[in-house]
Backbone as a ProteinNet text record, in pm:
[ID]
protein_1_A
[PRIMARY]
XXXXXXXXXXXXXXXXXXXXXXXXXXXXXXXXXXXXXXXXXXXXXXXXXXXXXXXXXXXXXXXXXXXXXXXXXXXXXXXXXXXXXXXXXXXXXXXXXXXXXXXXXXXXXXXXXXXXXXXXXXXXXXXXXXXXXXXXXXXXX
[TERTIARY]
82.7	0	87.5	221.9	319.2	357.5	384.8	430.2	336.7	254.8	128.5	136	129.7	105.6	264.7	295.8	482.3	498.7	426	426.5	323.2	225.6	140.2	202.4	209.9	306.9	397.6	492.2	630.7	543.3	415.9	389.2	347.6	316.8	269.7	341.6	462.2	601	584.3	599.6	594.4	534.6	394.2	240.3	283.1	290.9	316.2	402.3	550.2	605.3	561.6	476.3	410.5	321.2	258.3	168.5	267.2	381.9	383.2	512.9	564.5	589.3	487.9	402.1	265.3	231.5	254.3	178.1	313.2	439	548.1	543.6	489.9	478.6	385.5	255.3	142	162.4	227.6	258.5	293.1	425.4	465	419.9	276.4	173.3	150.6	83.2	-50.9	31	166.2	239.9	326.9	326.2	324.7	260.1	68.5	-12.3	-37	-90.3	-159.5	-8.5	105.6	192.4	169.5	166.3	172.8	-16.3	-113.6	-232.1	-223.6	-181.2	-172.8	-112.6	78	154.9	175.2	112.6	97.9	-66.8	-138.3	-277	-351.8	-304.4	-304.7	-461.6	-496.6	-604.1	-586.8	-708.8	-666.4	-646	-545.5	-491.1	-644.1	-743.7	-891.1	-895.4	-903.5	-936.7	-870.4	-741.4	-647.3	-616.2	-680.4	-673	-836.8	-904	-1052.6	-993.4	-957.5	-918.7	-759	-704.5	-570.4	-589	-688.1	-730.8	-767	-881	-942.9	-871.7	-727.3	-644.7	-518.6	-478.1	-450.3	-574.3	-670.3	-746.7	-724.9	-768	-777.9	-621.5	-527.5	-355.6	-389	-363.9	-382.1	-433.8	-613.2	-685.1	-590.1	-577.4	-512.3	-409.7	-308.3	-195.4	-218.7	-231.1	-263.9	-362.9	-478.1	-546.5	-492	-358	-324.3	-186	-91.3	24.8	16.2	5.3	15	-39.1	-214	-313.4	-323	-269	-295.7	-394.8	-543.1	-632.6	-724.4	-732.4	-797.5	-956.7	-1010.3	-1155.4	-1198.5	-1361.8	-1429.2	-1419.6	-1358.7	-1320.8	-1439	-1547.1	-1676	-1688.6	-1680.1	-1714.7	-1605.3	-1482.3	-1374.3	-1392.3	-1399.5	-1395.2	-1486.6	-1642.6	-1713.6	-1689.7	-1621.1	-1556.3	-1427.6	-1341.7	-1238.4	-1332.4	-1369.6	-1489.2	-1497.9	-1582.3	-1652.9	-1513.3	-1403.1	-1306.5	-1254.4	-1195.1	-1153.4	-1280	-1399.2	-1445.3	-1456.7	-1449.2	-1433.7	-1299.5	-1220.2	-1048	-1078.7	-1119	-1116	-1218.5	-1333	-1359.2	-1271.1	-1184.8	-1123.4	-1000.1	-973.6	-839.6	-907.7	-1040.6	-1088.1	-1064.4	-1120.6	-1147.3	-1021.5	-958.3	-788.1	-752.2	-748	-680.4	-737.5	-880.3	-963.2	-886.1	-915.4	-892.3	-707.9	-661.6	-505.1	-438.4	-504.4	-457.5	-514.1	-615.2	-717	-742.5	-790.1	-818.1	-698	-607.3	-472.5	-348.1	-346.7	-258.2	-157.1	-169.7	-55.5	-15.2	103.5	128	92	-4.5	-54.7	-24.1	149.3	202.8	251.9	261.2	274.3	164.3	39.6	-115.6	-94.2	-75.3	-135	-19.8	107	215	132.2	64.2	50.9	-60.1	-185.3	-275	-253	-146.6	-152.4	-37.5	9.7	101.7	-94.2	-144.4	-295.8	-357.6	-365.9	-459.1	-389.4	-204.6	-167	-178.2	-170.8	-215.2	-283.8	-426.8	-542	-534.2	-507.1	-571.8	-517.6	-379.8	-310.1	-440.8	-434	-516.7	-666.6	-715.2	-873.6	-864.6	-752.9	-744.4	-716.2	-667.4	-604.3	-757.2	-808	-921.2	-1067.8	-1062.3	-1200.8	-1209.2	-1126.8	-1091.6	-1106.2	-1003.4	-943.7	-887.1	-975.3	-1003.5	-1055.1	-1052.3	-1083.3	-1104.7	-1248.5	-1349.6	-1358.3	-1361.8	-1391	-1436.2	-1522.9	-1649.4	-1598.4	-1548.2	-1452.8	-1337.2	-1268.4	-1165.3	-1260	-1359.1	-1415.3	-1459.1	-1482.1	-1556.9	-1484.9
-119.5	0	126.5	142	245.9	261.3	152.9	139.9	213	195.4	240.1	417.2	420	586.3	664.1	581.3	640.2	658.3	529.3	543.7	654.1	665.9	796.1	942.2	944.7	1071.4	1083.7	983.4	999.1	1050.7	1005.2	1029.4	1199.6	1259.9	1399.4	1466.6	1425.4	1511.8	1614.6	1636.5	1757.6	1878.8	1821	1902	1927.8	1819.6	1921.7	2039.2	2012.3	2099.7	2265.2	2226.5	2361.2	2390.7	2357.9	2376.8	2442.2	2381.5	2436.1	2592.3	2614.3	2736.4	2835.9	2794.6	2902.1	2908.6	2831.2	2853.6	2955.6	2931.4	3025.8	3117.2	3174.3	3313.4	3333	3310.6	3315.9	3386	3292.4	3318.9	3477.3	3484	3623.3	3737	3677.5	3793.1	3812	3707.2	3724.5	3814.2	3791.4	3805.3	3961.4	3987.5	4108.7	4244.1	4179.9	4276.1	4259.6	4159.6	4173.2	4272	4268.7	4367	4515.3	4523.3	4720.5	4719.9	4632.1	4709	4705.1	4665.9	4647.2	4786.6	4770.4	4892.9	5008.4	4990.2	5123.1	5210.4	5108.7	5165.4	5172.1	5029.6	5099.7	5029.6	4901.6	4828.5	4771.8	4706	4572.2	4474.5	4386.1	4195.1	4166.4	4174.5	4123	4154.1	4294.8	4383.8	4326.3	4371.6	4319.8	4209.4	4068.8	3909.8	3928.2	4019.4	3982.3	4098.1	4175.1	4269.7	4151.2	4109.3	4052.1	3930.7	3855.7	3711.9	3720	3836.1	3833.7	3841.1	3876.5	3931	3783.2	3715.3	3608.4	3520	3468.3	3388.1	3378.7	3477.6	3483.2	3468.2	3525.7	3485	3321.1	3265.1	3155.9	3030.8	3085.5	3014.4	3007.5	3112.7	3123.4	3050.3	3088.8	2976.5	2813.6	2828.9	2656	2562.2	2650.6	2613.5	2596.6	2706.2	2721.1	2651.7	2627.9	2565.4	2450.7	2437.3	2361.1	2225.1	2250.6	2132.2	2134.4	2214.6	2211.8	2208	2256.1	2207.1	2282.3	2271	2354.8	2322	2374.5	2402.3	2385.7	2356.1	2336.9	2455.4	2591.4	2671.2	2723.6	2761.3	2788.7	2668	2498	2470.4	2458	2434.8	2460.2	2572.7	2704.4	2837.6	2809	2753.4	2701.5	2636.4	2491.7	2462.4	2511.1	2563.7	2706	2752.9	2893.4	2912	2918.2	2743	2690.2	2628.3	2608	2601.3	2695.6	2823.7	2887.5	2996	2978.6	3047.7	2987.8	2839.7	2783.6	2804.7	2824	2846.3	3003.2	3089.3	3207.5	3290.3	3177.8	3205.6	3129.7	3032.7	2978.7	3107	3120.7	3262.4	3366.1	3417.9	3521.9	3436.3	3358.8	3275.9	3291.8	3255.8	3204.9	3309.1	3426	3570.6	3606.7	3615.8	3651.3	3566.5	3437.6	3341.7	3424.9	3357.8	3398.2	3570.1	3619.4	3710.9	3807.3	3799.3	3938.9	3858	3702.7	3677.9	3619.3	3564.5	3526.6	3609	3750.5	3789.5	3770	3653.9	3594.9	3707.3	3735	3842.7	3778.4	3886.3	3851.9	3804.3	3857.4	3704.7	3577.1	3541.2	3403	3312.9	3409	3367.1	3303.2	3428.4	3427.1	3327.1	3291.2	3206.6	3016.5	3031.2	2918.5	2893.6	2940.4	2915.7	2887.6	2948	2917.5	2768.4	2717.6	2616.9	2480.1	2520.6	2416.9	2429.1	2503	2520.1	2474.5	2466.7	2345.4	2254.8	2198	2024.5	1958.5	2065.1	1976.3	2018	2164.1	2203.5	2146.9	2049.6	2037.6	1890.8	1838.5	1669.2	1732.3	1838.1	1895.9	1991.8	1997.2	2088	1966.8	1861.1	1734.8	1679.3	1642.1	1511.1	1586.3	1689.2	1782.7	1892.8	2002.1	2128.5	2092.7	2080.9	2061.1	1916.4	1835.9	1676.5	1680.8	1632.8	1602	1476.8	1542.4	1374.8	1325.7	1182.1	1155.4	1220.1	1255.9	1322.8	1459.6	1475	1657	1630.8	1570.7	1511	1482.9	1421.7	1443.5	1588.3	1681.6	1810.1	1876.1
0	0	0	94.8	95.7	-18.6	-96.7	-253.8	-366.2	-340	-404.1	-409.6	-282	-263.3	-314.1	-283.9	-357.5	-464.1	-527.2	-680	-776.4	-683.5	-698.1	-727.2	-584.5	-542.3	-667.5	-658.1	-834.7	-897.6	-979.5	-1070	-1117.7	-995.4	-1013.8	-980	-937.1	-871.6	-975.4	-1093.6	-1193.5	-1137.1	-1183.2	-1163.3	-1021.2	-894.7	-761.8	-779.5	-823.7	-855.4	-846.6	-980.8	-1023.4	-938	-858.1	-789.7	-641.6	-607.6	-496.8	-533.8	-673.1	-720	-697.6	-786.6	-765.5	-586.8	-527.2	-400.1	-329.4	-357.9	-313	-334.9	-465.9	-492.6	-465.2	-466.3	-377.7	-195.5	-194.9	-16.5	-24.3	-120.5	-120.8	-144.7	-241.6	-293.7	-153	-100.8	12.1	92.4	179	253.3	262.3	112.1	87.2	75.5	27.2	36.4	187.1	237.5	405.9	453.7	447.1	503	485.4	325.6	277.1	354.1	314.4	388.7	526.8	587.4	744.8	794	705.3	770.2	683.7	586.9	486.5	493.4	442.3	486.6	618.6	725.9	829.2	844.7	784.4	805.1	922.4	997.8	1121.9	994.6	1077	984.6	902.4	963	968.2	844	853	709.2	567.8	600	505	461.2	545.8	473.3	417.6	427.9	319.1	236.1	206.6	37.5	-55.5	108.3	17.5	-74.6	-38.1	-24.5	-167.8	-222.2	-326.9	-468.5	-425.7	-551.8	-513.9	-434.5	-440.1	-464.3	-446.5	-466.8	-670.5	-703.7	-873.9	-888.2	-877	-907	-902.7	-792.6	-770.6	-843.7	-866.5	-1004.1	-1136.9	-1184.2	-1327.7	-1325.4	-1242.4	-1228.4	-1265.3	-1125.2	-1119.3	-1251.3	-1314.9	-1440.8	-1510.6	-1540.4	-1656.4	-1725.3	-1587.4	-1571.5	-1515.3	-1313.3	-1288.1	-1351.7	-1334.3	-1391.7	-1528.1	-1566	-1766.1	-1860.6	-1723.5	-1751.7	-1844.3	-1919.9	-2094.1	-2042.8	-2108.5	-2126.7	-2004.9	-1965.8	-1861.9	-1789.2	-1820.5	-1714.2	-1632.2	-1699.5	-1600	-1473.9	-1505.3	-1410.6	-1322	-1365.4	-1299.2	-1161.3	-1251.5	-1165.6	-1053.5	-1079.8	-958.5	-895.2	-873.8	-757.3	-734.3	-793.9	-695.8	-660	-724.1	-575.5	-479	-499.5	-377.8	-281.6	-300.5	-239.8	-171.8	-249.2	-173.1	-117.5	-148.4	-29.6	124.2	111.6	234.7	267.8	171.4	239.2	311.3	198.8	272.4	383.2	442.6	575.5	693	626	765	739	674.1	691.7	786.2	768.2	820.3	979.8	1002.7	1129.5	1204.5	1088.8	1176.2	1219.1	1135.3	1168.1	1311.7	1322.6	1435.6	1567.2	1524.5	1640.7	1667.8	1612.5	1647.3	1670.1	1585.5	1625.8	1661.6	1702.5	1717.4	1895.9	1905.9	2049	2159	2071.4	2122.1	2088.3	2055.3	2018.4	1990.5	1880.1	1743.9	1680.4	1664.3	1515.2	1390.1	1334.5	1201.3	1112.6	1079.3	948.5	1072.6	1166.2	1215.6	1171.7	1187.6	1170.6	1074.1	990.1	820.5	785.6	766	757.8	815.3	901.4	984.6	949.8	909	752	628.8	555.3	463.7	441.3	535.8	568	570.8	651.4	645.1	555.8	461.4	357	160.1	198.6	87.9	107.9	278.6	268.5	184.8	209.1	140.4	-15.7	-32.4	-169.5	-248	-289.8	-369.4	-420.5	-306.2	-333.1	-393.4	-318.6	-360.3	-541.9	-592	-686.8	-817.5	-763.6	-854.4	-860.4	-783.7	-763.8	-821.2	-760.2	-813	-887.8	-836	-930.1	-1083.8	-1077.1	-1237.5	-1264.2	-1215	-1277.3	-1411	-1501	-1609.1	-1644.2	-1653.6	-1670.4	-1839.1	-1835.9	-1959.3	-2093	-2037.8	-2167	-2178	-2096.3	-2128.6	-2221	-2182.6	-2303.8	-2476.7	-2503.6	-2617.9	-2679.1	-2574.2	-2606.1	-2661.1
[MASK]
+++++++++++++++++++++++++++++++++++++++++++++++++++++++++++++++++++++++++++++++++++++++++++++++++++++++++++++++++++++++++++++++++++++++++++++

């Protein structure tokens, strides 16, 4: 069974690849705007992971559609489950920020650093299997 999942894993080493490039520069987007709005504009963390989120969220999509997963057409239904993904990613960011750093006074990039570390676990397996899976009958279209 270890064999199995190993041999899995090999097989998408590429595509992860690309996937966890985009998520590095990602980090740096996110990591960079939640900084200038925080200490330039002078938002609470709160503020600034719901304006930052929205302009990484779309970086993010395009990427990964377009490189990582390679995934051509389907993009309407594609875009709906991103979405529906990262809007569940981006109320647990809002959550996390609150929880950590607004009620436990976490500094905001530890927060935001220590979210977005839980939220490649899953997305890489949720972006392969559902995102931008490509089903049979899409391949004919």
């Amino acid at each position: 069974m270890l064999n199995n999942i190993l041999t899995k894993f090999w097989s998408v080493r590429h595509q992860f690849a690309k996937y966890f490039i985009i998520g590095i520069s990602g980090v740096m987007l996110d990591i960079g705007t939640l900084f200038i709005l925080k200490e330039y504009l002078n938002l609470r963390p709160i503020n600034a992971v719901i304006i930052n989120q929205i302009l990484v969220i779309n970086y993010s999509f395009l990427l990964n559609k377009l490189w990582a997963f390679g995934a051509g057409g389907q993009a309407h239904k594609q875009m709906i489950k991103f979405f529906i993904l990262m809007g569940a990613n981006y109320l647990f960011s809002i959550a996390w920020m609150f929880i950590l750093n607004e009620k436990l006074a976490i500094n905001y990039l530890i927060a935001r650093l220590s979210n977005v570390v839980l939220a490649v676990s899953w997305n890489f397996l949720i972006y392969k299997f559902w995102v931008f899976k490509i089903s049979p009958q899409s391949s004919l279209e």
